[in-house]
N, C-alpha and C positions, 0 to 999 in steps of 0.2 A: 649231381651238384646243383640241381636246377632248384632251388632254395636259397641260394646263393645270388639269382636274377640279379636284384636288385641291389644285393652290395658290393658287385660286378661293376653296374652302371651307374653306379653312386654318383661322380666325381661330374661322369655326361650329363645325367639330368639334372646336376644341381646348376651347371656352366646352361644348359637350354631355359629353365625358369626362372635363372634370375635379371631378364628384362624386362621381364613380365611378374616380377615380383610384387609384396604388399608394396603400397605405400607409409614408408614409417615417419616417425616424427622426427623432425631436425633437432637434437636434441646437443647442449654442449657438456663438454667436459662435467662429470659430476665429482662437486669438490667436498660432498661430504656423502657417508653411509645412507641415512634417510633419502640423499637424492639420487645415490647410485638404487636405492631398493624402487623409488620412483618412477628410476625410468624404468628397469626392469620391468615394472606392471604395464609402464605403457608401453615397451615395444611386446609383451608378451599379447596384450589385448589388437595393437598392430596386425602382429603376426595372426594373430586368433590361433595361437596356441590353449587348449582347454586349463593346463597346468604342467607347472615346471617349478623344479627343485633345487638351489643350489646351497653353494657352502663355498668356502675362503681360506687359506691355511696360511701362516703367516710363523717360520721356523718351522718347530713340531708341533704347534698348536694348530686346533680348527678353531678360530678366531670369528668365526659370524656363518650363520647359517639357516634358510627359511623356505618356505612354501610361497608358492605364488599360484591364484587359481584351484581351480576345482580337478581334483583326481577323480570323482566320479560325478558328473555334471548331474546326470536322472538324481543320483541321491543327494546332491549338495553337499558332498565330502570334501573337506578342503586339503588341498596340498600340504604336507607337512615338509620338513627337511630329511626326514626317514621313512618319505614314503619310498616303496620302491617301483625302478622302474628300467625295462628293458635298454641296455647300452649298445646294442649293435657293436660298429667298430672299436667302439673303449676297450673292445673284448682282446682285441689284439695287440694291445700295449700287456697284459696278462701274460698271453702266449709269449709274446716278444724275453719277457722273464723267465717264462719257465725252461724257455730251449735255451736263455742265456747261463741256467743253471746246468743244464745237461754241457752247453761248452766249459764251465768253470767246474765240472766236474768229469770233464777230460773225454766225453759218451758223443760227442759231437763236436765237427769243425766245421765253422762257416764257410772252409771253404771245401766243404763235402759237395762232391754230385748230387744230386739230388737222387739219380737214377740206386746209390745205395740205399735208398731208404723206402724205395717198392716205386718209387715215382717216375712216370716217365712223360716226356714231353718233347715233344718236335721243335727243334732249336736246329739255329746255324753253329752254333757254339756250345761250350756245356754249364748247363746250368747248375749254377751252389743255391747251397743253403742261404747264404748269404743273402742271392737274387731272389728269392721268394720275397725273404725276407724286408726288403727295401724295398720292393714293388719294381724291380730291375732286372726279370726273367724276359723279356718278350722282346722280339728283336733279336741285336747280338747282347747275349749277355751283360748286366752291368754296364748297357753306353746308355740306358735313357731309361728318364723314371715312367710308369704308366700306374696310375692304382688302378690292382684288379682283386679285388677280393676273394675270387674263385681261386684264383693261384694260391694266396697268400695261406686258406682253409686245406692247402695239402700238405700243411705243414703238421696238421695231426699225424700223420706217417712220420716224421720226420721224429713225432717225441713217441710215439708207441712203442717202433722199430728200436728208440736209442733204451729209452727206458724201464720199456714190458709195461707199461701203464699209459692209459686215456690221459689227454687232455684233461677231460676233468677229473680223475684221480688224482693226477699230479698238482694240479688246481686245487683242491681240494686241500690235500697232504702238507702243500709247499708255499701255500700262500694262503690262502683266506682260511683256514684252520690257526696256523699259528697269529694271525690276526685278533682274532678272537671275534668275528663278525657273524652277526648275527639276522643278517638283512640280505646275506647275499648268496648267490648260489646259482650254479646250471639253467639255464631256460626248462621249468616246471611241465613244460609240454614235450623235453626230452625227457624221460622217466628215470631214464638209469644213467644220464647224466647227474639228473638234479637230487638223485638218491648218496650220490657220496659228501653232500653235506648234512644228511640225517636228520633232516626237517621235513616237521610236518607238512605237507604240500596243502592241504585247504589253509590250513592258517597263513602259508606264507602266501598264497596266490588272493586269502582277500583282502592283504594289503594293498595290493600290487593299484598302481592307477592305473585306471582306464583307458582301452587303448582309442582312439579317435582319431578320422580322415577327413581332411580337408576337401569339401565339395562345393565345386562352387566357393560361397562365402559361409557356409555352413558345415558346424562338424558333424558328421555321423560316426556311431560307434563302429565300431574295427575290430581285428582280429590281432593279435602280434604274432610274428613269423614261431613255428613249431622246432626248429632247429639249435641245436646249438657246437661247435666245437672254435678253430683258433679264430678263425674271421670274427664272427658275433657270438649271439647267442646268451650272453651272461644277464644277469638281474641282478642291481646292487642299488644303494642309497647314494644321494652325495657324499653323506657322512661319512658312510662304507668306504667309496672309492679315495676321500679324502687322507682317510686313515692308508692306504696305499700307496699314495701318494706319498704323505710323510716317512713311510717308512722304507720307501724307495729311495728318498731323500737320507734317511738316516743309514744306507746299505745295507739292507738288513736281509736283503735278496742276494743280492750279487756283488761283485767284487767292483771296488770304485772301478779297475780300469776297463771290467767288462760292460759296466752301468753307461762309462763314457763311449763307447760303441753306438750302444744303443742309441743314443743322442747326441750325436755326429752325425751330422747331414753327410750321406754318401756323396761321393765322387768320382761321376761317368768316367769311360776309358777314355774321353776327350779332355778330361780335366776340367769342367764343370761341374759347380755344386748343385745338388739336387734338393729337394726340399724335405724328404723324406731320410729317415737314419733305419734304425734297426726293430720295426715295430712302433715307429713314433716320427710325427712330424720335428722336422729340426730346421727352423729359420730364423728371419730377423726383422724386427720392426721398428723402423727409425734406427738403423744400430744395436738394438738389444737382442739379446737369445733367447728365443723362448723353443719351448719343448710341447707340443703340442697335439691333441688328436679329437676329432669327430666322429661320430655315430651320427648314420643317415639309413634308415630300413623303416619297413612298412609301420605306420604308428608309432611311431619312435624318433628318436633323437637324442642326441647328444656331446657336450664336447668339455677337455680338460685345457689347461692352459695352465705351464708350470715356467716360470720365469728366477732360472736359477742365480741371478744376480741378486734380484731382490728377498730370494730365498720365498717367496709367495706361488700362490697354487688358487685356479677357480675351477670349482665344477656345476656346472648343472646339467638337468636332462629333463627331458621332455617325451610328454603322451601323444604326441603328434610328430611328422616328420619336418615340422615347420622352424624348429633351428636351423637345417640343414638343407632345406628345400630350396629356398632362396636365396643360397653364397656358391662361391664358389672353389670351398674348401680341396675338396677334391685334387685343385690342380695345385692346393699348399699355398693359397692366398690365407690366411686365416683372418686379415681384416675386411673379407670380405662379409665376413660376419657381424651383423650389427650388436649382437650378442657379445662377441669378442670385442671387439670398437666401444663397447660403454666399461668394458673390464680394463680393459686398455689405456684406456685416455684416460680414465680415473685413478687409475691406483698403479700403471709400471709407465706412464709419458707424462700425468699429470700429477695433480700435489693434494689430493685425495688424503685424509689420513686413515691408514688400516683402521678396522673397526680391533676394539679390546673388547676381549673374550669375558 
């Protein structure tokens, strides 16, 4: 699982770099589209992110959506809204649905041992499904959140063993097949992952933006991680993910009361709330709920933020690991992101009006 490194220690190195972060612009509340797309340039040029993608969904509509920056800088390709680009951990808000269909289809209980499903692990206590699941295995069981991604990625056993199928089969079959998406699919550098959505791989991979590391104050071209299963690994558009979004929204996956699982902040054996629910960040900002999750891996980044009062949804992603490098999401801060703080104050704390489609 040593591929996994990095989305292991996601959470540490994002809490170590952000003291030592850019310097971004003080920028306030943007109270209309044009100046929310504004700042966005300027904290992306901040960050010296090369290029990042997002979109807005606003009910079942994707309501605004665009490119910012160059996806292939040597060739001056610009950022589209459907370009595609590797999500790391967004990959596990997917997972998160698909074992929630294996319990709504009676094949798994959260609160299975894990040890049923070929896994085993040295605990004082026994760990469930559940505990993977909420990043609440390590330790005693269920008393305290820690994100570890390594853990969270042995949940492919957990959907193999239930349902005679891969991760990405089921993926495949039970969510972005009946989507009808066409931008998304398996990390292309797993083969016989990225083969059960029956796309051509040159065409889909020279979409793909360019992966780029921050050195110094320069970017140089990168590699993206070769892996893929529940932790990361997936390749999608905003547009893509967008459309997942809404139809998570619309329960088109799971059952509302299984969905409301998911997005329930867990509650340690000391009766503290945790920041984390079932595949998805679950907190509050200024009082409000939002539902949220980040992608932080080599060249990469990314994060959603689904705010179910206001019935709105933002995604973007990024060819750089520079959304995620300088917050400190990890520990389920999400306004530690400046990214998140210009979505935020504009359109679910401030009087921004949604853009019309």
């Amino acid at each position: 699982m040593h591929w996994l490194a990095l989305v292991i220690g996601a959470g540490i190195v994002a809490c170590a770099n952000d003291a030592a972060g850019p310097q971004l612009p003080d920028l306030p509340a943007a109270r209309t589209v044009a100046e929310f797309e504004s700042h966005l340039e300027q904290l992306r040029a901040a960050l010296r992110i090369p290029a990042f993608s997002a979109a807005m969904t606003s009910g079942k509509q994707i309501v605004w959506s665009k490119g910012f920056g160059m996806a292939n800088v040597e060739q001056g390709l610009p950022a589209e809204a459907q370009t595609e680009y590797h999500l790391a951990s967004l990959t596990k808000t997917f997972a998160s649905t698909i074992i929630l269909q294996l319990v709504d289809e009676g094949k798994v209980s959260l609160d299975d041992p894990v040890s049923m499903y070929g896994i085993t692990l040295s605990s004082p206590g026994v760990i469930r499904v559940r505990h993977l699941m909420s990043h609440t295995s390590e330790g005693i069981p269920g008393s305290h959140y820690s994100y570890n991604g390594a853990r969270f990625a042995l949940l492919d056993s957990v959907i193999v063993h239930a349902s005679g199928e891969t991760f990405a089969r089921r993926l495949a079959s039970r969510i972005l097949k009946p989507l009808h998406v066409d931008r998304t699919a398996p990390n292309p550098d797993a083969p016989a992952d990225f083969a059960t959505m029956g796309f051509d791989r040159a065409t889909f991979v020279s979409r793909m933006a360019k992966p780029y590391e921050l050195s110094g104050d320069k970017n140089i071209p990168s590699a993206y991680p070769t892996a893929f299963g529940t932790a990361a690994g997936l390749v999608s558009t905003p547009l893509d993910v967008a459309r997942y979004s809404i139809a998570m929204d619309s329960d088109a996956f799971l059952k509302p009361s299984t969905k409301a699982l998911a997005y329930a902040p867990t509650v340690g054996t000391a009766g503290d709330t945790l920041p984390y629910g079932l595949g998805w960040f679950a907190t509050r900002v200024s009082g409000v709920r939002v539902i949220w999750h980040y992608g932080y891996w080599t060249a990469n980044s990314s994060l959603i933020i689904k705010v179910p009062s206001r019935d709105i949804a933002f995604v973007i992603m990024a060819n750089s690991d520079m959304l995620s490098r300088p917050t400190n999401l990890g520990a389920g801060d999400l306004m530690s992101s400046s990214i998140a703080r210009e979505f935020v104050n504009a359109f679910v704390l401030g009087n921004a009006a949604l853009p019309t489609p």
